[in-house]
C-alpha positions in Angstrom: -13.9 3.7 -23.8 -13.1 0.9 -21.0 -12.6 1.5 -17.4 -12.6 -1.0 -14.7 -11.6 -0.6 -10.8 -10.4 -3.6 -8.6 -12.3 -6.4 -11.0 -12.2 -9.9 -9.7 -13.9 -12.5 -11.6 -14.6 -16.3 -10.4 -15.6 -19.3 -11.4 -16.5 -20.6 -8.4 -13.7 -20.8 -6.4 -11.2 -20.1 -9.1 -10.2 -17.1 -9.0 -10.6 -16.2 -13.2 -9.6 -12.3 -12.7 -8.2 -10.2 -10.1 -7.5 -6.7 -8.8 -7.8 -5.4 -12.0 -7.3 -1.6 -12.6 -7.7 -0.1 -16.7 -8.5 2.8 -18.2 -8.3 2.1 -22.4 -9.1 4.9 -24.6 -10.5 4.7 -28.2 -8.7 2.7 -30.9 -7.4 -0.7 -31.7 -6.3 -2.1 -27.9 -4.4 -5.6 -28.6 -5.1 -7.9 -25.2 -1.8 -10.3 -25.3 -1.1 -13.3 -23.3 -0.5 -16.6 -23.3 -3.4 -19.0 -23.4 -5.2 -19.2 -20.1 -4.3 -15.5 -18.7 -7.9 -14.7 -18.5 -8.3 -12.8 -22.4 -11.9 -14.3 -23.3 -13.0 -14.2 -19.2 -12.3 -10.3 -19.4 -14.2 -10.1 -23.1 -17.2 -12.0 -21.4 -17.5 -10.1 -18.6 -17.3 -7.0 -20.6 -19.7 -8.1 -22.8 -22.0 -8.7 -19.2 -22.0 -12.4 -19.7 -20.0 -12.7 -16.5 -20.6 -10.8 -12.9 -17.7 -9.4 -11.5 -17.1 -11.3 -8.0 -15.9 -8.0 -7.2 -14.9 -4.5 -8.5 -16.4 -2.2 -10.7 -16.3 -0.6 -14.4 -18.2 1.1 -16.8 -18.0 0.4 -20.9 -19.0 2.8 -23.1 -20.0 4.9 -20.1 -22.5 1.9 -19.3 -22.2 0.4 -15.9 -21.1 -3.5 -15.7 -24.4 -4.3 -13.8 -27.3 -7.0 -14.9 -29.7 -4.0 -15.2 -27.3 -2.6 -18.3 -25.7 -5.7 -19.8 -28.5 -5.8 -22.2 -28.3 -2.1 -23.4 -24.6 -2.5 -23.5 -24.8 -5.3 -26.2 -26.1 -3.3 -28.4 -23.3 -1.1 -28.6 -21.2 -3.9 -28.8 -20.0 -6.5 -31.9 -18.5 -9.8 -30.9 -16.3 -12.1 -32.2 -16.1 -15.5 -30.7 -12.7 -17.2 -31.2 -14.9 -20.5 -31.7 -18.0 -20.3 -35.1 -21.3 -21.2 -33.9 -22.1 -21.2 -38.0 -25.2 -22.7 -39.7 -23.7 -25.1 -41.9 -26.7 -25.2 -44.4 -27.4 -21.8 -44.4 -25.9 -19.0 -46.6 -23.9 -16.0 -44.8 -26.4 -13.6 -45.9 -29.2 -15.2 -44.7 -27.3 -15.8 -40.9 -25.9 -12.2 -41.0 -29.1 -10.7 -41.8 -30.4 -13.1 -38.5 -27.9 -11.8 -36.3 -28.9 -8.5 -37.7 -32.3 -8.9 -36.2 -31.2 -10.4 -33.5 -29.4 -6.9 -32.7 -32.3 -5.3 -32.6 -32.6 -4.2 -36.0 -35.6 -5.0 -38.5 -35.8 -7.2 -41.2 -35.3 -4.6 -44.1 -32.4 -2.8 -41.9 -30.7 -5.9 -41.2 -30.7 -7.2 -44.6 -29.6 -4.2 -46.1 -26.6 -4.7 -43.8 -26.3 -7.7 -44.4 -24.7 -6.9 -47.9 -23.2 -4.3 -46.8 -21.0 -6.2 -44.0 -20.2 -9.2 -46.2 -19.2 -6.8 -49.0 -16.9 -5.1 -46.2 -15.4 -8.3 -45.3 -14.6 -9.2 -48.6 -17.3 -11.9 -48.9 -19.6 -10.5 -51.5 -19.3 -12.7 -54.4 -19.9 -15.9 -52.5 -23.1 -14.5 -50.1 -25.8 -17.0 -51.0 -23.5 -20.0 -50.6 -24.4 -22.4 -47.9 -21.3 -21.5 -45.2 -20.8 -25.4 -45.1 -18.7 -24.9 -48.4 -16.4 -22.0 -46.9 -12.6 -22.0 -46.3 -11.5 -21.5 -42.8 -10.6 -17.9 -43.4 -14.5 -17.3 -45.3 -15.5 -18.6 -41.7 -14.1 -16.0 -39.6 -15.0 -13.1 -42.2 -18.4 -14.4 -41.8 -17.8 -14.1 -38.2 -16.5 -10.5 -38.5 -19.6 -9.5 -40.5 -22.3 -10.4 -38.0 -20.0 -8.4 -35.4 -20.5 -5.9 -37.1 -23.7 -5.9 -38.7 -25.6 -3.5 -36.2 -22.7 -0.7 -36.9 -21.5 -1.4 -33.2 -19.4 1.8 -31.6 -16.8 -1.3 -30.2 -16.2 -4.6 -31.5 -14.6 -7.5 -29.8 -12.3 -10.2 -31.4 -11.5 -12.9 -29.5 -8.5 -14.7 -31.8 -9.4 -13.5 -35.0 -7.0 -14.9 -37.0 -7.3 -18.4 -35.4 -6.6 -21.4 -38.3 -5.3 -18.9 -40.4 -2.5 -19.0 -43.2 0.4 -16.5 -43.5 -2.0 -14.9 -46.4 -4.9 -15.2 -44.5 -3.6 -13.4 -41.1 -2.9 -10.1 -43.2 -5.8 -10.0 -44.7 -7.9 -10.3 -41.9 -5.6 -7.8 -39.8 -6.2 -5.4 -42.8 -10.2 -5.9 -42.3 -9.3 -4.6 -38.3 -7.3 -1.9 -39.3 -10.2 -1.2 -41.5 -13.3 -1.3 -38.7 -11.6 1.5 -36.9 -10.3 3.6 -39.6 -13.6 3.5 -42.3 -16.4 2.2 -39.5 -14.8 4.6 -37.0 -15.2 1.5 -34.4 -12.8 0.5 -31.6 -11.0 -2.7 -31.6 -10.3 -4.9 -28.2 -8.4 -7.7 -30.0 -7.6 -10.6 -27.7 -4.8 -13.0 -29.4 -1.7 -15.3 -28.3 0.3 -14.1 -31.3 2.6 -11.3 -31.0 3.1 -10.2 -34.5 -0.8 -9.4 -35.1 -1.2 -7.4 -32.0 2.1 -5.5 -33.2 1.0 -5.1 -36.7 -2.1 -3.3 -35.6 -2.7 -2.2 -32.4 -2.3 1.3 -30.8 -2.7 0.9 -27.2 -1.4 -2.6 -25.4 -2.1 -4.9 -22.5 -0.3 -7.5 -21.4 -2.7 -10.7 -18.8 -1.0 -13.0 -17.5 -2.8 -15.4 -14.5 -5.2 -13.2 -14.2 -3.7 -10.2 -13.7 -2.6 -7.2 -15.7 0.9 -7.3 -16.6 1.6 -4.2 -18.3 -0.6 -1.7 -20.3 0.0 1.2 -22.4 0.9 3.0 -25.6 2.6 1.0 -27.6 5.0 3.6 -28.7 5.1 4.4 -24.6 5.9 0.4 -23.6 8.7 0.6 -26.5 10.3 3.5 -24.8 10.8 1.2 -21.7 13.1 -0.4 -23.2 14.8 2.4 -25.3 17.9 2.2 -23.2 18.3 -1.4 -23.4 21.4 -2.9 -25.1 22.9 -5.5 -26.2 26.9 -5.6 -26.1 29.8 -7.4 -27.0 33.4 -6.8 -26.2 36.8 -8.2 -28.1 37.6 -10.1 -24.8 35.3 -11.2 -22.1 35.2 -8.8 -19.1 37.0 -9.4 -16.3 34.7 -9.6 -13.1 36.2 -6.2 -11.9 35.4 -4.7 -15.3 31.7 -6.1 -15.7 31.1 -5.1 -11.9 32.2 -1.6 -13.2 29.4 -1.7 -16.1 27.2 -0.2 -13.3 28.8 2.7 -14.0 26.7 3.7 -17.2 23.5 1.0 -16.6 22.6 -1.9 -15.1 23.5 -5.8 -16.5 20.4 -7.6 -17.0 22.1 -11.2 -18.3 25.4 -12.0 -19.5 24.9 -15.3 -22.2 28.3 -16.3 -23.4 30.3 -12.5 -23.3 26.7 -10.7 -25.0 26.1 -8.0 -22.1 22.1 -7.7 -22.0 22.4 -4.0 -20.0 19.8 -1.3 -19.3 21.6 2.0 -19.8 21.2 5.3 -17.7 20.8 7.0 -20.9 19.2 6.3 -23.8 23.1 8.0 -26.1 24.4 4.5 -27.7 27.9 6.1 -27.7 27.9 5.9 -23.7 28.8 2.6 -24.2 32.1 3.3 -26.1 33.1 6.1 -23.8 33.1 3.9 -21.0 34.9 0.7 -22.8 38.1 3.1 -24.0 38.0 4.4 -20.1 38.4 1.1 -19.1 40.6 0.0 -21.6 38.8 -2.8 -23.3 37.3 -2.9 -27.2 33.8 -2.7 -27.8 32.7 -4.3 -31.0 29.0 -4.7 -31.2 25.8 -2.4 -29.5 22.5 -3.6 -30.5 19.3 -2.0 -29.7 16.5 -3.9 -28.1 14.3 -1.1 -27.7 11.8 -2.3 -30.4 11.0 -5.7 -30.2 7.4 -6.3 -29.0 8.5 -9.6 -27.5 10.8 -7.9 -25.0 7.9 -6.1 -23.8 6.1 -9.3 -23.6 8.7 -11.9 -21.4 9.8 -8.5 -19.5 5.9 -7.7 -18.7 5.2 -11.3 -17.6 8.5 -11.7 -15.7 8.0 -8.4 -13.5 10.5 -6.4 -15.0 8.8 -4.2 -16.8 8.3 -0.2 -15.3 
């Protein structure tokens, strides 16, 4: 779907992007990282908005050159994280522009039009002026005109920006929806952990600029599948906690919880080893599926 060698992207001297390397396959891919790692910079120059200072890639099969930006757009839906709405105009009216604007004609694109809005849950309120719309109307409206030229990808930059508790599902439902009834992939760039979790198949992890960590997300989780949390009766002795190196490797020790990375992924290794050494072992947690460990483990280094 995606592939890009040694990217580097600048504005100006900044360096925005660098030494990128990616290979993302079809699906929903969730692009996580703290604000200012570079997320909408790598959807813009993707889209060909941007010119790689260096590097190349291919989207699509399309080259990222100025002679195939153009084609490639119209392959593409995007999402902006920020409305550029008409406030006096209905959403039907601007979809069905967009529409046009994608290179479809006027009969085509109103036709999708309806069809769009009525995917995105908007049908009943169409031919209101978008001036009168809830935040969360805005960014369906948003996701309609991304997808009103039936796009093979779609990028959302923040979709659930502004959004309540009730809102956030429902537009993470509309995602899981593009690529399971449109049969579109997803690049879904977003701060928030829990959405990326909730719907993403493949993950990657900016940070600065660079590419963290990227993956499966079922293959990231089984980084951590030996990771433990333990907690003993009595605090170990320094001659006994030197000794965990036997079965793993401490990571942190916070007030007698022993954060350790074991050589196997058996959870009764643990035990074994605290009766061999004669001290009582009262508590082994898991940490093998929490997203967030991937996350401050992926931005830290630690994460292989």
């Amino acid at each position: 779907m995606i592939s890009f060698q040694d990217l580097e992207v600048r504005y100006g001297p900044t360096v925005a992007l660098s030494g990128l390397d990616l290979a993302l396959k079809d699906g929903i891919v969730g692009l996580l990282g703290p604000n200012g790692s570079g997320k909408s910079t790598l959807l813009k120059t993707l889209l060909g908005l941007l010119k790689p200072y260096r590097g190349t890639g291919t989207v699509l099969g399309t080259p990222l050159d100025d002679a195939a930006s153009f084609r490639l757009r119209s392959s593409i839906g995007y999402m902006p994280e920020y409305d550029a709405l008409i406030e006096d105009v209905s959403a039907y009216e601007q979809v069905a522009f967009w529409g046009e604007l994608s290179g479809l004609n006027r009969e085509q694109a109103r036709d999708r039009s309806h069809e769009v809005l009525y995917f995105a849950g908007l049908d009943e309120s169409r031919y209101r002026n978008v001036s009168g719309y809830s935040t969360g109307m805005r960014q369906r409206v948003k996701l309609a005109q991304a997808l009103v030229h039936s796009p093979k990808l779609v990028f959302l930059d923040e979709p659930t920006n502004g959004l309540d508790p009730l809102g956030r599902r429902k537009m993470l439902e509309l995602v899981i929806k593009v690529r399971d009834e449109l049969g579109a992939s997803v690049i879904l760039a977003s701060h928030l952990l829990e959405d990326v979790e909730r719907v993403s198949d493949q993950l990657v992890v900016l940070d600065k600029g660079e590419v963290k960590a990227h993956g499966f997300m079922a293959d990231l989780r089984q980084v951590l599948s030996r990771r433990f949390e333990l907690r003993f009766l009595e605090p170990l002795t320094q001659a006994q906690e030197a000794k965990l190196a036997e079965i793993g490797t401490l990571l942190e020790n916070l007030n007698g919880l022993y954060d350790i990375e074991l050589k196997e992924t058996d959870a009764g290794v643990p035990f074994k080893w605290a009766e061999s050494v004669g001290v009582v072992l009262v508590q082994v947690t898991p940490r093998h599926d929490r997203l967030d460990e991937i996350l401050i483990r992926a931005l830290r280094g630690s994460l292989g």
